[in-house]
TIDREN-187190 format. One record per residue (C-alpha): z negated, x, y negated; residue in three letters; residue number from 1. Coordinates in pm, whole numbers, plus 50000, padded with zeros to 5 digits. Layout:
# residues N
<kolro up="Z" east="X" north="Y" type="ALA" seq="NUM"/>
...
END
This chain:
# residues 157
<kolro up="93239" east="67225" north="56464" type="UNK" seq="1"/>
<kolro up="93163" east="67090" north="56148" type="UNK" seq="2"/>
<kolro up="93048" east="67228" north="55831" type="UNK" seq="3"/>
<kolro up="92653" east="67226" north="55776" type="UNK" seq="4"/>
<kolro up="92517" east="67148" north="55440" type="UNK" seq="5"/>
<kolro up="92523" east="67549" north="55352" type="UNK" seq="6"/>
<kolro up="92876" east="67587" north="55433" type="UNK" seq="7"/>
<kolro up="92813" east="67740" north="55741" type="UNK" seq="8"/>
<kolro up="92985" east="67549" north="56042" type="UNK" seq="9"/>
<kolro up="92687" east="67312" north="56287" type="UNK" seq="10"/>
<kolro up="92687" east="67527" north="56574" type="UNK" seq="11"/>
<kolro up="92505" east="67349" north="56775" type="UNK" seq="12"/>
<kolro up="92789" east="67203" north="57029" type="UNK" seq="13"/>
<kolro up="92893" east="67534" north="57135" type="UNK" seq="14"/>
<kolro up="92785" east="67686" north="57422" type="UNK" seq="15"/>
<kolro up="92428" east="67878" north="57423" type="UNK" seq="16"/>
<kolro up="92628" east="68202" north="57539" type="UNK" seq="17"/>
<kolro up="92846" east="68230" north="57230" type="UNK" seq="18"/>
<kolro up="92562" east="68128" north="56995" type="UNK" seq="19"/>
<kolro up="92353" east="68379" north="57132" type="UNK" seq="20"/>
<kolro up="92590" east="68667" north="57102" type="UNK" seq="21"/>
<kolro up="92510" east="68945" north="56809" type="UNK" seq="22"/>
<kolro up="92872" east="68978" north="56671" type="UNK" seq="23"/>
<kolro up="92890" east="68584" north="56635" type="UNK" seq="24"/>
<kolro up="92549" east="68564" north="56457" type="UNK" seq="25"/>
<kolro up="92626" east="68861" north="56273" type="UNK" seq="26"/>
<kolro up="92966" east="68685" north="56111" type="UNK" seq="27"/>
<kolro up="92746" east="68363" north="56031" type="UNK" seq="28"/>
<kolro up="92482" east="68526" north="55856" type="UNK" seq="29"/>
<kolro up="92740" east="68750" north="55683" type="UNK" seq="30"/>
<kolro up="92907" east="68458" north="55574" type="UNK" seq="31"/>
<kolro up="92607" east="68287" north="55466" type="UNK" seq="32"/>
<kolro up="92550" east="68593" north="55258" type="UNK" seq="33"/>
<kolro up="92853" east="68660" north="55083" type="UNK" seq="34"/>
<kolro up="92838" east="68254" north="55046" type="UNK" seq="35"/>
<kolro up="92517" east="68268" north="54811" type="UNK" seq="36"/>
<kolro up="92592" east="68607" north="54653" type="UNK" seq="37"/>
<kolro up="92889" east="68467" north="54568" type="UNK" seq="38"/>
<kolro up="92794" east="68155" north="54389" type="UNK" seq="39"/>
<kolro up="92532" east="68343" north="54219" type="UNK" seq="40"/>
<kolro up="92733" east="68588" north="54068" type="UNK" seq="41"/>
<kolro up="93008" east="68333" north="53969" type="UNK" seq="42"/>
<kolro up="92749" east="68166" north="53757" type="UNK" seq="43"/>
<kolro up="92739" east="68473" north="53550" type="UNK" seq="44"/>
<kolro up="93122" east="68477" north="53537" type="UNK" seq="45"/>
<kolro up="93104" east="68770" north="53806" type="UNK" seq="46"/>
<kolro up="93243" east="68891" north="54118" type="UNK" seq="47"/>
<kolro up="93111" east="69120" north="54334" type="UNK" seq="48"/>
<kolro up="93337" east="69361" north="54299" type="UNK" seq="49"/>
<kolro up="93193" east="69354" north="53932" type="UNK" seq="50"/>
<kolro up="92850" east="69391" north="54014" type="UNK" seq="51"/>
<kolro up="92954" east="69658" north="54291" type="UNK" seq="52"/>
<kolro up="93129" east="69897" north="54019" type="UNK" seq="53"/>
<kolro up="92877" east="69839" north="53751" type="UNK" seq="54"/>
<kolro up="92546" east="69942" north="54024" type="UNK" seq="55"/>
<kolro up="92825" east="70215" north="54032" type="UNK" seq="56"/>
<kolro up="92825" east="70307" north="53699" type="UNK" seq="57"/>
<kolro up="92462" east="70275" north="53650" type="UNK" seq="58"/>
<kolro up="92365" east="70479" north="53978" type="UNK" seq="59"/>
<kolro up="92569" east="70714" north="53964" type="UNK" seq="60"/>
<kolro up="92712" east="70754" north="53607" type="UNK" seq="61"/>
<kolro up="93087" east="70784" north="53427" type="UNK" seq="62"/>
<kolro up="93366" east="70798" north="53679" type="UNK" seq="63"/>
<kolro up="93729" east="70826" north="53801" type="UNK" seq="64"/>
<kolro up="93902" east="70469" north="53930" type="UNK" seq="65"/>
<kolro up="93958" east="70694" north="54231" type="UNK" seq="66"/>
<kolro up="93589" east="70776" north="54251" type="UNK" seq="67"/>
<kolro up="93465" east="70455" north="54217" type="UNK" seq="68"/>
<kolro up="93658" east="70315" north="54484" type="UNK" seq="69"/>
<kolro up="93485" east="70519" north="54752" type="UNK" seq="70"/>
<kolro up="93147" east="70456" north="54598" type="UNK" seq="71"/>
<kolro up="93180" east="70088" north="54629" type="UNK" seq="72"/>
<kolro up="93424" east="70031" north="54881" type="UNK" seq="73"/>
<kolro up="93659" east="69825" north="54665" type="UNK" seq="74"/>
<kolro up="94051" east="69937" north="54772" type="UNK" seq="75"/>
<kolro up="94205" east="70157" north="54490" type="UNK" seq="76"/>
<kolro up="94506" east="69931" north="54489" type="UNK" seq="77"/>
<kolro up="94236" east="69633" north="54369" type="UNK" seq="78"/>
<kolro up="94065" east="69861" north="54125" type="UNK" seq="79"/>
<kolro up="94282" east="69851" north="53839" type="UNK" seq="80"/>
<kolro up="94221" east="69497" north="53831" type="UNK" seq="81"/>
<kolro up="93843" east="69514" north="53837" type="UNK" seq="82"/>
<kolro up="93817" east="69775" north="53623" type="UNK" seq="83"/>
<kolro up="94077" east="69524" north="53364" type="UNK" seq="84"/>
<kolro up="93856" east="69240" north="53416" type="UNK" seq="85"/>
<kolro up="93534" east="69442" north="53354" type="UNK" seq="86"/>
<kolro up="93668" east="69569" north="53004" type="UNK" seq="87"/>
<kolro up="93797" east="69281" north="52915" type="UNK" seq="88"/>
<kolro up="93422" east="69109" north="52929" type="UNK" seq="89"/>
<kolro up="93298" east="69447" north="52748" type="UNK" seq="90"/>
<kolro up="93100" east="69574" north="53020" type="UNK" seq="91"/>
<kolro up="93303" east="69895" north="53067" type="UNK" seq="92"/>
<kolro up="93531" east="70149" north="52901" type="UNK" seq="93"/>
<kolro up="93787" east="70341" north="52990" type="UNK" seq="94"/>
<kolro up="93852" east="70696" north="52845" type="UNK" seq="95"/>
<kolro up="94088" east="71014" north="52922" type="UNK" seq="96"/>
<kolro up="93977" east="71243" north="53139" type="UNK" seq="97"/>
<kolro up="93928" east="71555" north="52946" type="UNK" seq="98"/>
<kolro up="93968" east="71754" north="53244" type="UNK" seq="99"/>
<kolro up="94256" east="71573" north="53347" type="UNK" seq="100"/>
<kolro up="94418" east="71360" north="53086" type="UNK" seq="101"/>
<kolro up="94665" east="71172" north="53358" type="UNK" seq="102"/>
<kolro up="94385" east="70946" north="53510" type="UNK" seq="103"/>
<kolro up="94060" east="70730" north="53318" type="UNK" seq="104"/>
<kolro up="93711" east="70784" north="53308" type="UNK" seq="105"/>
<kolro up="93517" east="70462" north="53304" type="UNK" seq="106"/>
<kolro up="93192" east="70447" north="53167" type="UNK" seq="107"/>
<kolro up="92949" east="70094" north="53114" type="UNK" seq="108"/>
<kolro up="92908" east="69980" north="52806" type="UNK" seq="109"/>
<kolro up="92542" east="69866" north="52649" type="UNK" seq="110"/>
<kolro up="92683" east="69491" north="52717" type="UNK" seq="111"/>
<kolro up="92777" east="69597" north="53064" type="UNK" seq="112"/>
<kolro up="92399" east="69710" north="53137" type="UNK" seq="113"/>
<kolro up="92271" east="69382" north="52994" type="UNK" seq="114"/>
<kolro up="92474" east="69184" north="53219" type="UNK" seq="115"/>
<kolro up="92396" east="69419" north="53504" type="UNK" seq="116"/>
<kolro up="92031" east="69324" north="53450" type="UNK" seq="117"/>
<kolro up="92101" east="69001" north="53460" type="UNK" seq="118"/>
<kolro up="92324" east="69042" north="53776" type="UNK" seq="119"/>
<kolro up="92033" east="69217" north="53989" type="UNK" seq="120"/>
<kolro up="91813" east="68913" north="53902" type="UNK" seq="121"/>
<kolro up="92092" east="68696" north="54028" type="UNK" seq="122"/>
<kolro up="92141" east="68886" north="54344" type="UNK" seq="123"/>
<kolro up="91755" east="68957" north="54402" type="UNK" seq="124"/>
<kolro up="91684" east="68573" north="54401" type="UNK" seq="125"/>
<kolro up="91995" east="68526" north="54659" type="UNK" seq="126"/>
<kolro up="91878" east="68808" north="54882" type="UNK" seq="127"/>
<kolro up="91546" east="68604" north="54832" type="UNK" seq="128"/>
<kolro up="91699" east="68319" north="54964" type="UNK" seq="129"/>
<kolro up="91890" east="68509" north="55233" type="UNK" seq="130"/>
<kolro up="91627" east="68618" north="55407" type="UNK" seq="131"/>
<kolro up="91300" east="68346" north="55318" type="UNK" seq="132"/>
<kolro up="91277" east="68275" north="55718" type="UNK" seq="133"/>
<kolro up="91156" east="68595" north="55749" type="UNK" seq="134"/>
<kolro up="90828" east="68800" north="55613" type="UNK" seq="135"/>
<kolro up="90796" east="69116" north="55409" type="UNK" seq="136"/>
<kolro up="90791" east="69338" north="55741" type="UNK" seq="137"/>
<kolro up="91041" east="69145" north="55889" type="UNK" seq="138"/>
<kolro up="91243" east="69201" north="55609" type="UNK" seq="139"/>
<kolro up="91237" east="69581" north="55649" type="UNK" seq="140"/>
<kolro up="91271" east="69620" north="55987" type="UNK" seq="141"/>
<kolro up="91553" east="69363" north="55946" type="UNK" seq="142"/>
<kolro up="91733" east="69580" north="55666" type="UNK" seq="143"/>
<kolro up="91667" east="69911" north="55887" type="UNK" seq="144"/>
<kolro up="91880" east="69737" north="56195" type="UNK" seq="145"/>
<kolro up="92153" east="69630" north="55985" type="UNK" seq="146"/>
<kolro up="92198" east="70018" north="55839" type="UNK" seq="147"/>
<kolro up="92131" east="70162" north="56163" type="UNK" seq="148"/>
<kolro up="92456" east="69833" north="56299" type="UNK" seq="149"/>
<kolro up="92633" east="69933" north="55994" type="UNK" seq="150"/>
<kolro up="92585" east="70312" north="55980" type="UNK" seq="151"/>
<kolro up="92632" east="70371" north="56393" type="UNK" seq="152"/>
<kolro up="92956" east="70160" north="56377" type="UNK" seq="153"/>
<kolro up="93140" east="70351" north="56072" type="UNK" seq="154"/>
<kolro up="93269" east="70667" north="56270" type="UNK" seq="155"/>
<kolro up="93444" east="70385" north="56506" type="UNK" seq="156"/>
<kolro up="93632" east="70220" north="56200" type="UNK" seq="157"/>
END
């Protein structure tokens, strides 16, 4: 196989049976995505780890390392190091926990919601890209499969 224009691997030699199966064009198009977002958000001098924990931040407000690891799914072990690069730029701040003064509160910063503006029109014209084969309805009923893929699957994890 060798690699397409996109960075995705021609497919074409292999056998109709494995292109056709689900899981196989589920890792392609996943790759495909994390491809674009990727080069998107590395314009910007982002990850998406970054943009993860500041959608975060704005959604759901000020919050614990530990809490912001389950609400974007980044390991706590990895955190740390987000959270680092993140204040470092000036997009987030980290203060003591007045309930509990042994672990951080991290909050974004006016800069940080700047660049998070710019960072959903980044990832709105990849998801753009993503999914252009397809129409508006398409698009929807598209999403809803994936969650209901995504959502059915996380019990068996």
């Amino acid at each position: 196989m060798t690699e397409a224009m996109d960075g995705i691997w021609d497919d074409r030699a292999a056998p109709e049976r494995l292109r056709a199966l689900p899981s196989r064009l589920l890792g392609r198009a996943s790759a495909h995505a994390d491809r674009l977002v990727g080069e998107v958000l590395a314009r910007a001098g982002a990850r998406k780890w970054h943009y993860g924990v500041l959608v975060a931040l704005r959604d759901g407000g000020p919050a614990s390392q530990s809490a912001l690891s389950g609400r974007t799914g980044v390991y706590r072990s990895d955190m740390v190091a987000v959270i680092n690069e993140l204040a470092e730029q000036g997009h987030v701040e980290r203060e003591p926990d007045p309930a509990d003064r042994r672990r951080n509160v991290i909050s974004m910063t006016p800069q940080g919601r700047r660049h998070l503006r710019r960072l959903d029109t980044l990832v709105d014209a990849a998801q753009e890209e993503l999914l252009a084969p397809l129409s508006t309805g398409q698009r929807e009923q598209f999403t809803a499969m994936l969650r209901l893929v995504v959502e059915g699957g996380a019990g068996s994890a």
